[in-house]
Structures are given as C-alpha cells and as structure tokens.
N, C-alpha and C positions, 0 to 999 in steps of 0.2 A: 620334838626339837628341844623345848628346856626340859627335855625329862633326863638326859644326858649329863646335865651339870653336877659338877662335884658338889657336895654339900657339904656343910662346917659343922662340927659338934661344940655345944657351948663354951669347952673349953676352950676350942681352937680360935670361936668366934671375941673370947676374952680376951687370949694370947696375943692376937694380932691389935687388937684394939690398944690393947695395954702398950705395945709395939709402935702405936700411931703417934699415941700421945706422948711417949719417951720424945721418939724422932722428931715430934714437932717442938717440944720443947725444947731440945739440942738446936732446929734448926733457928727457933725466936734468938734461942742465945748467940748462935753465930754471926747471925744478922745486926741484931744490936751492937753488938761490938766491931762490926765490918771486918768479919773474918775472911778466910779466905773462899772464895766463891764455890770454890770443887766441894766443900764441907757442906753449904747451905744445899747448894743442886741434889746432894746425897741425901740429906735429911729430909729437904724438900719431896722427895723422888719417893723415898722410903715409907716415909708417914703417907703420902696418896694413893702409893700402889696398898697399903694397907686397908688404910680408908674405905677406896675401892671394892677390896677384895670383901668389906665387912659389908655394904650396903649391897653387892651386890650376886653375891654366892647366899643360897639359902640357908638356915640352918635348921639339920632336924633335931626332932623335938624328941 
C-alpha cells in the first residue's frame, strides 16, 4: 500500500519547503496589517499544502 507513494528528491523536498516559508511569511504580513482575507486563506492554504506534502511524501535518498 505505501509502496505506491510518489517520492520527492531533495531538491524537490527544498523547493517546496523554501515555498512554505515564502507563503507563510506573505501570509504573517497580510495578517498583520488586516489585509484582505482571500490573500491570508491563499498563503495560508499554500504554505500547508506544502508543509504537508514535505512531512509527508518520502524522500529518496
């Protein structure tokens, strides 16, 4: 069954990461300044589907 799962090479695994932490900084900033809500839900949304995909897609080695 998890033998099925895609796996991430470390580049890809950096890419995304690198990707989470943009997003979540964008999303601190929009928040802070009570921007507009569609903006934070996106950053929000972006940096955890990232998040996600780094904790929990393997990567080979």
């Amino acid at each position: 069954m998890l033998a099925n799962l895609p796996t991430l090479s470390p580049a890809q695994a950096t890419l995304l990461f690198v990707i989470a932490v943009i997003a979540g900084y964008r999303y601190r900033r929009v928040w802070k300044t009570e921007g507009p809500a569609w903006q934070a839900w996106l950053y929000g949304l972006i940096a955890a589907a990232c998040l996600i995909g780094v904790a929990f897609l393997p990567v080979k080695a």
